[in-house]
C-alpha positions as CSV (number, residue, x, y, z in Angstrom):
1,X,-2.2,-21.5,-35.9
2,X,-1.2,-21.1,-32.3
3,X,-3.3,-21.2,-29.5
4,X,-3.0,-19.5,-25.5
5,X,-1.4,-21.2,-22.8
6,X,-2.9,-20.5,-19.4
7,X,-0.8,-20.5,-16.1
8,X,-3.1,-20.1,-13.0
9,X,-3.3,-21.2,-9.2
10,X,-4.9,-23.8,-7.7
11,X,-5.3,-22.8,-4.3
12,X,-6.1,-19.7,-3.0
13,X,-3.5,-17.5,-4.5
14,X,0.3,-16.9,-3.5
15,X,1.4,-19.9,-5.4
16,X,4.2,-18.7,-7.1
17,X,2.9,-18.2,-10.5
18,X,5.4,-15.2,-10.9
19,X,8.4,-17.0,-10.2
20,X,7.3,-19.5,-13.0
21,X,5.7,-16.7,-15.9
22,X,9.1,-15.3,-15.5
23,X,10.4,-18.8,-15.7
24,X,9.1,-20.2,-18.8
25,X,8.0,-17.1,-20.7
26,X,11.2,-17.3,-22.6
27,X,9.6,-20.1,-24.7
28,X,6.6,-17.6,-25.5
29,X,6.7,-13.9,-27.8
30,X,3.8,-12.5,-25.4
31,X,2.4,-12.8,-21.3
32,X,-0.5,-11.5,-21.0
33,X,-2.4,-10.7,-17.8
34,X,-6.4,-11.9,-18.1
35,X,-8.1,-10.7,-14.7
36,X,-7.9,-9.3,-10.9
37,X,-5.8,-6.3,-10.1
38,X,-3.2,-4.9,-7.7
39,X,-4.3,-7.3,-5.3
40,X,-2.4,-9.9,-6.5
41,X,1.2,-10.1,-5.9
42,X,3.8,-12.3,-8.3
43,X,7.3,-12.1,-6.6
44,X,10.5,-12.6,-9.2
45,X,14.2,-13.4,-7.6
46,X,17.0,-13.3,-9.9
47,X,20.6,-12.1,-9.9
48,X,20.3,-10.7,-6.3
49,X,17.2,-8.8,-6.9
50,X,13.5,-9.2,-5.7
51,X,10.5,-7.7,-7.0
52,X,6.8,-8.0,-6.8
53,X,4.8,-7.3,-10.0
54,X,0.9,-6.2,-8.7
55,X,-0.3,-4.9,-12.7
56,X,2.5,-5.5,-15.1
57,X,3.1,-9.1,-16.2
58,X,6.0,-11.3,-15.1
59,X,7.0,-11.6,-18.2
60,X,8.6,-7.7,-18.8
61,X,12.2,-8.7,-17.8
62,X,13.0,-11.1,-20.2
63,X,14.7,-9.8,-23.2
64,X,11.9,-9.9,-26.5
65,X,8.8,-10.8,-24.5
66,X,6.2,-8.6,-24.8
67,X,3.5,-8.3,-22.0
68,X,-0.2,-6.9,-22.2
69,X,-2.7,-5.5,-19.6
70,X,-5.9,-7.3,-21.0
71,X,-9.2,-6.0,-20.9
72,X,-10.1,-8.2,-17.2
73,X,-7.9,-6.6,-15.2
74,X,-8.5,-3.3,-13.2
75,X,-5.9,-0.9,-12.9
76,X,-5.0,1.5,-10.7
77,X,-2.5,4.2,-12.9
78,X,-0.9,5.2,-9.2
79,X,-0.3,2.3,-8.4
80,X,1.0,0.8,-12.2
81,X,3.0,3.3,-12.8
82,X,5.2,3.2,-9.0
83,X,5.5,-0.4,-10.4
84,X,6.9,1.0,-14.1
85,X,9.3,3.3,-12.6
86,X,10.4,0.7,-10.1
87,X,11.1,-1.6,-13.2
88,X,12.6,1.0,-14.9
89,X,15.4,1.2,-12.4
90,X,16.6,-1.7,-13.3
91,X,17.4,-0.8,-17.4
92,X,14.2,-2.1,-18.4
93,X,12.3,-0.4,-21.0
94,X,9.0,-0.4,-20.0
95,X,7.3,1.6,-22.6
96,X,8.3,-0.2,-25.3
97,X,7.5,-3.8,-24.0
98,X,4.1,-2.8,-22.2
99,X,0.8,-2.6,-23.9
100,X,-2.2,-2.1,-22.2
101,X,-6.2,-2.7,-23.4
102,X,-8.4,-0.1,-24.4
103,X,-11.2,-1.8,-22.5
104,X,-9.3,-2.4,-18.7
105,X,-11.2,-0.7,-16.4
106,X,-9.2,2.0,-14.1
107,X,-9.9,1.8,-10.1
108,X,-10.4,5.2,-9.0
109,X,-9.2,6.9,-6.1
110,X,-12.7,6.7,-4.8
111,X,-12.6,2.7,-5.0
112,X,-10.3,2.4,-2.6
113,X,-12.1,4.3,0.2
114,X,-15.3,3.0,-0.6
115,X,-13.2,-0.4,-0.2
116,X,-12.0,0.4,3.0
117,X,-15.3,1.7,4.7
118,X,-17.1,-1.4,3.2
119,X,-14.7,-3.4,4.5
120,X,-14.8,-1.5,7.7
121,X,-18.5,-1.9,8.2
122,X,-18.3,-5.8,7.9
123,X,-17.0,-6.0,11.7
124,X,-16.2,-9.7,12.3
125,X,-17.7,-10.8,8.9
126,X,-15.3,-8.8,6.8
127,X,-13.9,-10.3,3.8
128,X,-10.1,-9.4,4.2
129,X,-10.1,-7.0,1.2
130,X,-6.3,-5.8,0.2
131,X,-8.2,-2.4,0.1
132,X,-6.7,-1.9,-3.4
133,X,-10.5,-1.2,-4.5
134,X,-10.7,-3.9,-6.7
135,X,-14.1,-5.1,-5.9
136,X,-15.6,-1.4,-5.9
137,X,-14.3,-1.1,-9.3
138,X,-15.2,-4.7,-10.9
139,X,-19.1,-3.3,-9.2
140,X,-18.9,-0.3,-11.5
141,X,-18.3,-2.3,-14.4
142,X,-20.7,-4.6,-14.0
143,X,-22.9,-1.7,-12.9
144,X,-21.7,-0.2,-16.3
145,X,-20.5,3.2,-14.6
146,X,-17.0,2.4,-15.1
147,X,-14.0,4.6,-16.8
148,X,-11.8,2.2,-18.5
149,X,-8.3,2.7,-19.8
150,X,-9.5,4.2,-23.3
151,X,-11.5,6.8,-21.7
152,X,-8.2,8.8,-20.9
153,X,-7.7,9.9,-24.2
154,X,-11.3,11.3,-24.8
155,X,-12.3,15.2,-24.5
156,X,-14.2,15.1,-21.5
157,X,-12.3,12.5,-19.5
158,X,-12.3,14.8,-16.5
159,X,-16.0,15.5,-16.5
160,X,-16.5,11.5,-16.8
161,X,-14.1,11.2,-14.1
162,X,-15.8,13.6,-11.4
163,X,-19.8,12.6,-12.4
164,X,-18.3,9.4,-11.2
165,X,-16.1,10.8,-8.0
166,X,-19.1,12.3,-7.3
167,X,-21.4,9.8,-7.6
168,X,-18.6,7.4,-4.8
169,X,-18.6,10.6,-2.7
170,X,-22.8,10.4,-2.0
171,X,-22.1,6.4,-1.6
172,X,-20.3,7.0,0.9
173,X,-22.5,9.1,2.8
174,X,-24.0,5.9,4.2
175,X,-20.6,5.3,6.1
176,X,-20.8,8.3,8.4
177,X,-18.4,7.2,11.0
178,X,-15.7,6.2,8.1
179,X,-13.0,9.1,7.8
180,X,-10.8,9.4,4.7
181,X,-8.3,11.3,2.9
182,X,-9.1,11.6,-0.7
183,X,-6.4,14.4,-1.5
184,X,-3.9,11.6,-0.4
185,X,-5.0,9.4,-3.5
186,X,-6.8,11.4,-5.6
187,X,-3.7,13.8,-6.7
188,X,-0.9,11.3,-7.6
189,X,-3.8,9.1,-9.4
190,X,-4.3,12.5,-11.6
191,X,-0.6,12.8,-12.4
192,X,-0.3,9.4,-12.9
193,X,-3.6,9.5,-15.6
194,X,-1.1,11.8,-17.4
195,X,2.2,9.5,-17.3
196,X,0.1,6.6,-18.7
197,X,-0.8,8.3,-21.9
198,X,2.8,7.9,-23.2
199,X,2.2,4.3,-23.2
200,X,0.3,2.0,-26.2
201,X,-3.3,1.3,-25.6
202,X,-4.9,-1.4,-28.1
203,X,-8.1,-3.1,-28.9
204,X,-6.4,-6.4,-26.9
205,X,-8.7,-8.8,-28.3
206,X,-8.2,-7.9,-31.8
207,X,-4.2,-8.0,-31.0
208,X,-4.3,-11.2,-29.8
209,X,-6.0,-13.0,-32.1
210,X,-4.1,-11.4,-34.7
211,X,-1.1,-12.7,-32.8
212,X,-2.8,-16.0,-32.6
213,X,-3.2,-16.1,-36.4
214,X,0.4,-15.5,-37.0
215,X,2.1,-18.6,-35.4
216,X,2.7,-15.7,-32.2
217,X,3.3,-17.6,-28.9
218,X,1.2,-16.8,-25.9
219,X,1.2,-17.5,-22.3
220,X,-1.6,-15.8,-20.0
221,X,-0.9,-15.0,-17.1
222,X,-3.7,-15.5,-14.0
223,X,-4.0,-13.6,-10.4
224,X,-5.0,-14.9,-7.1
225,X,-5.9,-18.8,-7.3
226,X,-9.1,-21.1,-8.3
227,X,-10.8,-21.5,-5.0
228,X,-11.0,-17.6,-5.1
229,X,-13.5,-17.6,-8.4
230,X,-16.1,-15.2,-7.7
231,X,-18.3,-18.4,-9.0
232,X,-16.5,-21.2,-7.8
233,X,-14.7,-20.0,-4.7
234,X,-15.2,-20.1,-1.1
235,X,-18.0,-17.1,-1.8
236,X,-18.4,-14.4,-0.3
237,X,-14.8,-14.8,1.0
238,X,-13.5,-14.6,-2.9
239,X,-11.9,-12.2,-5.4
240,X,-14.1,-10.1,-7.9
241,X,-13.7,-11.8,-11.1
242,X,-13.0,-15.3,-12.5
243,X,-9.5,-16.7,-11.8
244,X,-10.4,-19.9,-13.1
245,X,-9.4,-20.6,-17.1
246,X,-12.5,-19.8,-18.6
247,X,-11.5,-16.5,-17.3
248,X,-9.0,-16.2,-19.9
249,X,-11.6,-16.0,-23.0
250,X,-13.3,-12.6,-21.1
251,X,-10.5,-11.6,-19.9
252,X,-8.5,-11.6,-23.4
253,X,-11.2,-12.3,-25.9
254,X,-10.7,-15.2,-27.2
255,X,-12.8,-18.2,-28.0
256,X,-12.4,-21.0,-26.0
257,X,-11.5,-23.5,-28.5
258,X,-8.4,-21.5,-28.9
259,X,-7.0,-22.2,-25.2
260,X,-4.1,-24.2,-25.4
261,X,-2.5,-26.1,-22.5
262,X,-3.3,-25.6,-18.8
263,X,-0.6,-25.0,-16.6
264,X,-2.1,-25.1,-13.0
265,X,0.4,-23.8,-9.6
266,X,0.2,-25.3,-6.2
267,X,2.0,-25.2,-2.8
268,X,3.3,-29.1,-1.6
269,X,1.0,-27.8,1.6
270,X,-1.7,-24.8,1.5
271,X,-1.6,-21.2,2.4
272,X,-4.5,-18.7,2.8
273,X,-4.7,-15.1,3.1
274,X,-7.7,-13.4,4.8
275,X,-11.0,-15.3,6.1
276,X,-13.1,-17.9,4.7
277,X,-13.1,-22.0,5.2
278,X,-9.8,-23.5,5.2
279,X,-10.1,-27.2,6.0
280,X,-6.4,-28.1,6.6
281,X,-5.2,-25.6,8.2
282,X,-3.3,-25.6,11.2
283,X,-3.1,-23.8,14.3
284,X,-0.5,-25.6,16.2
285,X,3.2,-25.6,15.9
286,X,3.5,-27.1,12.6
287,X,1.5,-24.5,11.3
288,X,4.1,-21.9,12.4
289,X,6.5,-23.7,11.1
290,X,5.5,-24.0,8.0
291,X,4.6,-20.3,7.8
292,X,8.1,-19.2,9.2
293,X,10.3,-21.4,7.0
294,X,8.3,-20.8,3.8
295,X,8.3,-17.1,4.8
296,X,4.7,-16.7,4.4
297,X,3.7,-12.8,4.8
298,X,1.5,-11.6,1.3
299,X,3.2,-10.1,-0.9
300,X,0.5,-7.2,-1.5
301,X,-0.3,-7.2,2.0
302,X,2.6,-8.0,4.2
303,X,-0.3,-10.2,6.5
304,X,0.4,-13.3,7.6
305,X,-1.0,-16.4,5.9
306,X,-2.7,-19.1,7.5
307,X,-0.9,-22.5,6.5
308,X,-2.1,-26.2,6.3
309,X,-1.2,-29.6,5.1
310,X,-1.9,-29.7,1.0
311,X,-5.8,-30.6,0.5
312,X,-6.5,-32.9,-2.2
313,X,-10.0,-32.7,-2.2
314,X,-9.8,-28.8,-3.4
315,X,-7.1,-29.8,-5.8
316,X,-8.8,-32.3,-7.8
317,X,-11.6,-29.9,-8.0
318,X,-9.8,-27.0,-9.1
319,X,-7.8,-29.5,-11.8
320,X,-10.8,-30.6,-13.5
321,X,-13.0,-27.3,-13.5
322,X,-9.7,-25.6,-15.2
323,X,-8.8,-28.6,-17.8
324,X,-5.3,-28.5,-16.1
325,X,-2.7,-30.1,-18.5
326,X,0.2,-29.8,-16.7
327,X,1.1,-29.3,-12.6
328,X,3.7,-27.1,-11.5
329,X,4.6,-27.8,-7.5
330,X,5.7,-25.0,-5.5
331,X,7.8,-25.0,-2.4
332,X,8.7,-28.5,-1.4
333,X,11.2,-27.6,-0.2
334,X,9.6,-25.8,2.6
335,X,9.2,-29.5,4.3
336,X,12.9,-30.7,4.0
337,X,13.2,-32.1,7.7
338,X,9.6,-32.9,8.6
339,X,9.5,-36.3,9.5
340,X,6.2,-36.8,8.2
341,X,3.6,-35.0,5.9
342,X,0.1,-35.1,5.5
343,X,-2.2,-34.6,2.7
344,X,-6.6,-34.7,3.0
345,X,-7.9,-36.8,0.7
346,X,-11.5,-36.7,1.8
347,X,-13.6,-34.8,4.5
348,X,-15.7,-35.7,7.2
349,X,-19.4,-34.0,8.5
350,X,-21.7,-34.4,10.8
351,X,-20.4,-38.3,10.2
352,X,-21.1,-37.7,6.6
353,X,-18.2,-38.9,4.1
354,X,-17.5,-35.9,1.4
355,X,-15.3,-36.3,-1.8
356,X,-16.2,-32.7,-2.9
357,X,-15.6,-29.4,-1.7
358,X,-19.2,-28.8,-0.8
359,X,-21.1,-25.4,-1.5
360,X,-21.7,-24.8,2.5
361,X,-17.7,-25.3,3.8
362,X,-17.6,-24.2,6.5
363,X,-15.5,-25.1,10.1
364,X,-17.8,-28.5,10.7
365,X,-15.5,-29.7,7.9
366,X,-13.4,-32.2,9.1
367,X,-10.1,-33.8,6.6
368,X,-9.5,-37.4,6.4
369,X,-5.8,-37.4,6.5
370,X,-3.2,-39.9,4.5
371,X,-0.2,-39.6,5.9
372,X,3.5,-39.9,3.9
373,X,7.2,-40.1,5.0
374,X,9.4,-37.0,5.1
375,X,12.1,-37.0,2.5
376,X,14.6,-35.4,5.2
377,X,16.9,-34.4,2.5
378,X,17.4,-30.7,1.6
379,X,16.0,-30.4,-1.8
380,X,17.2,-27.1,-2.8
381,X,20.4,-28.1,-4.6
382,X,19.0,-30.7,-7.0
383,X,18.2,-29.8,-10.5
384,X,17.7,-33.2,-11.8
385,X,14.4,-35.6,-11.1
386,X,17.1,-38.6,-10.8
387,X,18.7,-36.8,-7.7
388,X,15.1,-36.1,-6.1
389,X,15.2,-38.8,-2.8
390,X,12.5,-41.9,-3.0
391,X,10.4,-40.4,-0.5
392,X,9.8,-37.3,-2.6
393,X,9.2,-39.5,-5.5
394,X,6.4,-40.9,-3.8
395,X,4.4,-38.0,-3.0
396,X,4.3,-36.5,-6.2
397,X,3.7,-39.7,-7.7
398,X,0.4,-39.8,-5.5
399,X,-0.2,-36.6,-6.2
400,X,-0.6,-37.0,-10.4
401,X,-2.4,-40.6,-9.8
402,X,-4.6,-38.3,-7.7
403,X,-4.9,-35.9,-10.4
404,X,-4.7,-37.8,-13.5
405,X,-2.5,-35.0,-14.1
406,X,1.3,-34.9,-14.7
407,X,3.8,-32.8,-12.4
408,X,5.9,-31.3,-14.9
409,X,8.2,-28.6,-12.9
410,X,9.0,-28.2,-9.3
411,X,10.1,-25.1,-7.6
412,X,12.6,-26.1,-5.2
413,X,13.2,-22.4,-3.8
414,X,12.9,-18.7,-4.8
415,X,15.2,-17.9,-6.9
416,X,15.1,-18.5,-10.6
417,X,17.5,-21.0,-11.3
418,X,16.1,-23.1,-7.9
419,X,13.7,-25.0,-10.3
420,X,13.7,-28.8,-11.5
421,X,11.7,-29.4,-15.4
422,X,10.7,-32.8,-15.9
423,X,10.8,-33.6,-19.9
C-alpha cells in the first residue's frame, strides 16, 4: 500500500520546487497540487524552453504522469486555462493528463478587485498580495459562500455565480475611492467557465486513496513556502492556507498516517517576496548581488525579491514542524566566487539570546552569524558529489548536522539536467 510523498518549501516560497516536481516526478504515476493558487509560480527549463506553471502541476510534461488540481487549491479558470493553452503549444495533451477536484474552490472575477482595493487600503501596512484574489476567495470558503469547481456543472450555476458577484459588488462599496474594471475580468473568466467543462472533475479524495490502495505512486506538490503558513508564518504577512505538510491531508484528503517521505526545498541563502520580518536580509551590496546573479524577480509577480544570507534558525523550524525526510538545496551556485558566506544560527534581542523564530519577529531581531569559506569554484558543470570542491562539502555537511536531516539533491542551476542526486 503506497503512501504520498510531499515536496514543499522551506522558506518563504520561490524555492524551486518546480524545477525539482518536474525533476523527479518521473519516479511517481501522479503530482498532485494540495493548496494556494495562482500566486505561486514553479518555473521548468528544459530543451531551450521556460515556463512558469501558476495552477497546473509540474508534473504535466513528463510523458505518463498524471497531475490533479486537489480540493485546497483555488482556481481561477482565466487564468488556468491561458496556462493550458500555453502548455498546449508545446504538443502536450492537457486534457487528457489533467484532472481537477470537484471540491476546488474557483476565485471569481470579483476576488481579484476586492483583493486589490483591500490591498490598496492597507497604505504602508499592506501585505504585498499578488492581487490574484486568493485570499478573498480562501475568505468565502471559510465563510462558506464559495462556488467551487463542481458547481459549474449544476442548473443554476449562473444564478449562484451573480448572488455572489453581487454580494462582492456591495463589499466593495466600503472602498469608495477604489476604481475597477470588472468587464475586463469578468468576460474572459465566463468564457473560460465554459472551456473548463471539457476537462475531468473528480471526487479527488476518493481518487487518491483509491490510487493509494493500488500500489499508485504519488508525489504532492506544495505552493509558496513554510514560513508563509497562515498558522505558522510570519502572520499577517502570510499566504491564505497551510503550506506546511499537514496541509497535504486537507488539501487532498488523506489521513495523515498515509504521508510518506518529506521532501523539504531551500535556497543556499534566502529570498523574500513582499513585506514582513526577514532577519537576514541584506541591504548592501551583497544583497544586490545576490539578487542579480540568482536573477531574483517573482515569477508570478515580476517584483524584486529581497535576498539574505541562509537563516538556520527558520530552517530548523520549518524541518521539524513538516517531518522533513529529505533536503533538496537550491541555487548554490548562485555563490560561486564569494569569498565568504554566512549563515545565522541564532538571533539576538534586546540582549536576549533566541534559538527560535519567536511569534513577535519583528526588525529588533538581530542574527548571530557563523561564517564559512567560499568554494570559489563554478559549480554548474558537476553532476557528481565526488567533483563538488571541499569547501562546498563543508557547508552542506553543517547544514544536515544542523538539521538532523540529509541533503539528498542539489540544484546547481536552472535547467533540468543542472542537478546533482546523492544515493
Amino acid at each position: 500500500m503506497k503512501k504520498v510523498d510531499v515536496i514543499l518549501g522551506l522558506q518563504w516560497g520561490d524555492e524551486g520546487k518546480g524545477k525539482i516536481v518536474d525533476s523527479i516526478s518521473p519516479k511517481y504515476d501522479v503530482v498532485a497540487r494540495f493548496q494556494g493558487g495562482p500566486n505561486a509560480g514553479h518555473s521548468l527549463k528544459f530543451d531551450g524552453d521556460s515556463f512558469v506553471m501558476h495552477t497546473v502541476p509540474s508534473g504535466i510534461f513528463r510523458e505518463g504522469t498524471l497531475n490533479i488540481i486537489g480540493n485546497g487549491v483555488v482556481v481561477d479558470p482565466a487564468i488556468l486555462m491561458d496556462e493550458v493553452r500555453q502548455i498546449e503549444a508545446k504538443g502536450v495533451d492537457v486534457k487528457s493528463k489533467l484532472l481537477i477536484s470537484k471540491r476546488a474552490n474557483l476565485i471569481l472575477p470579483t476576488h481579484r478587485i476586492l483583493d486589490g482595493a483591500s490591498e490598496s487600503a492597507m497604505g504602508k501596512g499592506k501585505i504585498g498580495s499578488t492581487l490574484k484574489g486568493i485570499g478573498p476567495a480562501y475568505m468565502d470558503k471559510t465563510g462558506r459562500y464559495g462556488l467551487r469547481i463542481g458547481d459549474i456543472l449544476l442548473p443554476d450555476f449562473k444564478d449562484r455565480y451573480e448572488a455572489l458577484k453581487q454580494r462582492h459588488l456591495r463589499m466593495l462599496t466600503m472602498y469608495p475611492d477604489y476604481s475597477y474594471d470588472l468587464a475586463k475580468f469578468e468576460g474572459p473568466w465566463l468564457a473560460a467557465i465554459e472551456e473548463l467543462k471539457q476537462f475531468r472533475f473528480i471526487e479527488s479524495e476518493r481518487y487518491v486513496n483509491d490510487a493509494m490502495n493500488n500500489d499508485v505512486a504519488i508525489l504532492a506538490e506544495g505552493a509558496q513556502g513554510s514560513l508563509l503558513d497562515i498558522d505558522f508564518g510570519t502572520y499577517p504577512f502570510v499566504t491564505s492556507s497551510n503550506t506546511m505538510a499537514s496541509g497535504v491531508c486537507t488539501g487532498l484528503g488523506i489521513a495523515p498516517s498515509r504521508v510518506g517521505n518529506v521532501y523539504g526545498i531551500f535556497k543556499a541563502y534566502c529570498t523574500r517576496v513582499g513585506n514582513g520580518p526577514f532577519p537576514t536580509e541584506l541591504f548592501d551590496e551583497t544583497g544586490d548581488r545576490l539578487r542579480k546573479i540568482g536573477c531574483e524577480f517573482g515569477a508570478t509577480t515580476g517584483r524584486a525579491r529581497r535576498c539574505g544570507w541562509l537563516d538556520m534558525v527558520a530552517l530548523k523550524q520549518t524541518v521539524t514542524m513538516n517531518g522533513v525526510t529529505e533536503l533538496i538545496m537550491m541555487k548554490p551556485d548562485v555563490m560561486d566566487d564569494f569569498e565568504t558566506i554566512k549563515v545565522a544560527v541564532s538571533y539576538k534581542r534586546h540582549g536576549e539570546d533566541l534559538d527560535y523564530f519567536p511569534y513577535d519577529a519583528d526588525d529588533s531581531i538581530q542574527p548571530v552569524y557563523k561564517e564559512f569559506r567560499g568554494w570559489k569554484t563554478a559549480l554548474g558543470g558537476i553532476r557528481a558529489w565526488e567533483d563538488f570542491p571541499q569547501a562546498f562539502k563543508d557547508y552542506v555537511a553543517f547544514i544536515e548536522a544542523e538539521t538532523g536531516c540529509p541533503v539528498k539533491i542539489i540544484s546547481v542551476g536552472p535547467d533540468r539536467s543542472e542537478i546533482v542526486f546523492r544515493n
